[in-house]
N, C-alpha and C positions, 0 to 999 in steps of 0.2 A: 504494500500500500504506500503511493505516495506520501500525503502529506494528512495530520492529524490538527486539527482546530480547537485550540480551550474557550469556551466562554463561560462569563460568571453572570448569574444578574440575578443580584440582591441585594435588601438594602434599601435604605431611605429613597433613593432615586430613580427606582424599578419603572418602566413601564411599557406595557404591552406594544404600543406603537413600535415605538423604537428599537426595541426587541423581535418585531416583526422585519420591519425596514431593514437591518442589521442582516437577518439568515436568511432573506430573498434576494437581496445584495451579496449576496456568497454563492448561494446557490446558485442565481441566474449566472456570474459573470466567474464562477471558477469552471470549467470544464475539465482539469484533468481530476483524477483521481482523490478522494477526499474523503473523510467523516471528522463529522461533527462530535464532539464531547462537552455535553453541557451540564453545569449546573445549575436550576433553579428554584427560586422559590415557586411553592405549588400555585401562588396566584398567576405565574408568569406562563405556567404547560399548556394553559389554553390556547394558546399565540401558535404554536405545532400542530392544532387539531386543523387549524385554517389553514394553515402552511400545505399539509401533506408532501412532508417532505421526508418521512420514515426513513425510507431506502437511502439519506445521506447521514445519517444519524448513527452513530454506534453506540452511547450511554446516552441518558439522561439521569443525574441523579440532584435528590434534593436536598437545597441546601440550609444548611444547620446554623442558627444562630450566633453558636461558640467555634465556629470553624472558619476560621479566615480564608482570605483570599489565597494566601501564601499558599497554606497548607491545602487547599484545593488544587492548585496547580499543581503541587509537588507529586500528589500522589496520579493525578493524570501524567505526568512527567512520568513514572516509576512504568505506570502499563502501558506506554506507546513506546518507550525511547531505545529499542530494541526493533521494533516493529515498524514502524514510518520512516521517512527518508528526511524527511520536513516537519517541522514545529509554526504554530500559528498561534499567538495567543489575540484575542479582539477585546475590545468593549462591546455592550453591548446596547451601542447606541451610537452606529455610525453605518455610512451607508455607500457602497465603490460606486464608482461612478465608470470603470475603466473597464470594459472587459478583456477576458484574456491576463490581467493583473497575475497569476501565479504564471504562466506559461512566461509571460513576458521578463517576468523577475527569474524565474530556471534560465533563459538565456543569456542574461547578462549576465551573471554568476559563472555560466559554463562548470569551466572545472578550475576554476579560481582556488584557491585552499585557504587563502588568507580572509575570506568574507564572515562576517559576525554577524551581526543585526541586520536588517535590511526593512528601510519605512519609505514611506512613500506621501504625495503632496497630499495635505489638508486645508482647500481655502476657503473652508467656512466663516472663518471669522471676517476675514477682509471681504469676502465677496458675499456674504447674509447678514454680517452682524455690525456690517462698517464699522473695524479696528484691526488698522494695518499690524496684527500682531501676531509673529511667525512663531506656528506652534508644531512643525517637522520636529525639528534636531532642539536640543539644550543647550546653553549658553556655553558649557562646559569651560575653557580656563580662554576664550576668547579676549582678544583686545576690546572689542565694542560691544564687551556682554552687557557693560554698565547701560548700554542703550535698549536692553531689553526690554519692551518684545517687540522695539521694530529692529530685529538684527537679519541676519540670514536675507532670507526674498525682499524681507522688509524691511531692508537696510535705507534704503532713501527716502523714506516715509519719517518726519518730523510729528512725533506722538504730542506736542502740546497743540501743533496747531493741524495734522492733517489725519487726526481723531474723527471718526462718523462721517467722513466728506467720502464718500462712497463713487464721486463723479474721477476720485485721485486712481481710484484701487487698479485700475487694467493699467492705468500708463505708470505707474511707479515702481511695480513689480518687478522686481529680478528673478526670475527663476531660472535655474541653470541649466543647462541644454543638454545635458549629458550627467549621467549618475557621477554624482560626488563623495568623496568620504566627509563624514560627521564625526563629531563625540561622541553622539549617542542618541535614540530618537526618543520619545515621551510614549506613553506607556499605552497607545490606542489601538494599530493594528502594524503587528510585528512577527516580520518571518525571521527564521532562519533553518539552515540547515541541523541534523538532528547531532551529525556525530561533532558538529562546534557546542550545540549546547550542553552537551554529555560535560564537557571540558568547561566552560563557563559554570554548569551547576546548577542546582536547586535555589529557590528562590528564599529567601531571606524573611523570613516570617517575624516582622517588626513592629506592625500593624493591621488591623482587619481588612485593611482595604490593599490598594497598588500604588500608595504614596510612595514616593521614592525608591522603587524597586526598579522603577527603568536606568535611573542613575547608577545602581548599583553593576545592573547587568552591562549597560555600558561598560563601564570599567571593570567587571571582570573580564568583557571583552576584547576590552585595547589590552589589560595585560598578559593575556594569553596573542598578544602580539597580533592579534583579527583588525581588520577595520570595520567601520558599524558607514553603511552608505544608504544615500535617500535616491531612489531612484524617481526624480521630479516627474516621469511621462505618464506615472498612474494616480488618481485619483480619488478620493474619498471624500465624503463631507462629516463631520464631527464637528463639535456634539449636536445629535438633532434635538430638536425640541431645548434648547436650553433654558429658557426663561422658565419653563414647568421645573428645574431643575429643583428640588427641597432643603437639601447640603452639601454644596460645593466644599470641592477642598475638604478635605474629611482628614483627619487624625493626625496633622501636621506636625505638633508636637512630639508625637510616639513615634513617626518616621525620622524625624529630626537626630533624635537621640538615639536611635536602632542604630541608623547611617553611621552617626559618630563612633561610637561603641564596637563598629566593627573597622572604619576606614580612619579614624583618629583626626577626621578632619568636617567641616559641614558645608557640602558637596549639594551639588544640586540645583545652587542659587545664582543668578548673575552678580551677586554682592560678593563675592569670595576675592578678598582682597589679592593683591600682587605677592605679596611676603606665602599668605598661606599656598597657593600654586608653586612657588620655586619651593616650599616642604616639600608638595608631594611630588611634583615634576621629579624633585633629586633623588626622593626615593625609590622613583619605580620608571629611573631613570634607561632601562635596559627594555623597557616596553613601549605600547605605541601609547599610552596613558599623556605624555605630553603633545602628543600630535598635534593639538590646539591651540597648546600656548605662543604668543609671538604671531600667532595669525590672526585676519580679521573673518571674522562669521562668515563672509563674501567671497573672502579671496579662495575660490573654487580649486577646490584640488581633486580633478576629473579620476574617474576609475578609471586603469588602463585599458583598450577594450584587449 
């Protein structure tokens, strides 16, 4: 079997729509080889009765109050990662817009050996919610992360004054024409291959939810010496529906101090001063972990094809 899909939806911010929108958006637009692995809460299994989508489906199991996010994924991680070629984790509250999106991402990839993460464009916010605010890759140890969140695509977009001006969003975009290497992408809809994630590991069980667990996996990423790339030609919209949204940002504090706890540093943020990056740059000075420092968000550094 190709490739294996985790999705989670539970929780404050559950809702059927968008959990609908999410696995007909998968379904329609993946054609190779696929099942789904999901957990939901029982008010969410309804959204599958309509779907009729069984025959993509391999589990569905429900999920448990006292059972994080973490430890859900870990244990789907344990019964696929033998078994599948490719790992997929979603939100599930986003929707592709690209078809062909996994065949397209196997291509470019090829037989590369160096590839980690792999995300792709989300221009929901700028082009639904007018705020030129680029939410692909993280700030990671960048020169212009201070300028987040118009860095990366939305590096020429001035956030005091070209905020909600929606007439700016198609002419000020930079998006880059060719798959890029990144730090690392945000925690929404992320492939990669199976036998890199075996090596990066199990997810880091810090919090109940996926706060800072993409930062985490970036960096074990780069240190297992992978690069983590956005391949800009595919598309997705996220988050839908967000104004229904109930609690944003969820457990910040507890992810905060997890991250610390294990990386000795607080990672994650575009405030991460100059002194703290030359700590960790030095320490894991023999990996790709600095890749970012000394460059700007912008300055595109293409995958080779």
């Amino acid at each position: 079997m190709s490739l294996a899909i985790f999705i989670k939806s539970a929780g404050d911010n559950i809702n059927k729509e968008n959990l609908k929108d999410t696995l007909k958006s998968i379904v329609d637009n993946t054609k190779d080889e696929f099942k789904l692995f999901l957990v939901l809460e029982e008010s969410q299994k309804d959204v599958l009765k309509d779907l009729k989508i069984d025959e993509k489906i391999e589990s569905v199991k429900t999920a448990k109050s006292n059972r994080s996010w973490a430890e859900d994924f870990n244990l789907f991680f344990d019964s696929v990662k033998d078994k599948y070629e490719w790992l997929l984790y979603s939100h599930d509250d986003l929707k592709i817009l690209t078809p062909e999106w996994f065949r397209k991402s196997k291509e470019i990839v090829k037989n590369k050996e160096d590839i980690g993460w792999i995300t792709y464009s989300q221009p929901t916010w700028y082009m639904h919610y007018k705020e030129p605010r680029s939410q692909v890759a993280r700030p990671g140890f960048h020169k212009d992360r201070l300028s987040y969140p118009c860095i990366h695509e939305c590096h020429d977009f001035d956030r005091n004054k070209d905020w909600g001006n929606s007439g700016l969003m198609k002419n000020k975009l930079d998006l880059p024409t060719k798959p890029v290497k990144i730090h690392g992408p945000y925690s929404v809809f992320n492939l990669i291959k199976m036998d890199k994630m075996k090596k990066i590991g199990y997810c880091a069980d810090w919090n109940p939810y996926t706060m800072l667990i993409d930062e985490d996996w970036a960096l074990e990423s780069l240190k297992n010496n992978f690069v983590n790339i956005w391949i800009p030609s595919v598309f997705y919209l996220h988050p839908l529906r967000w104004k229904e949204r109930k609690a944003p940002d969820r457990f910040k504090q507890e992810a905060k101090e997890g991250f610390f706890s294990k990386w000795g540093f607080h990672g994650g943020r575009a405030t991460i001063t100059d002194e703290e990056i030359e700590d960790v740059c030095r320490q894991f000075s023999n990996t790709n972990i600095p890749w970012s420092k000394d460059r700007l968000s912008y300055d595109w550094d293409f995958l080779e094809e």
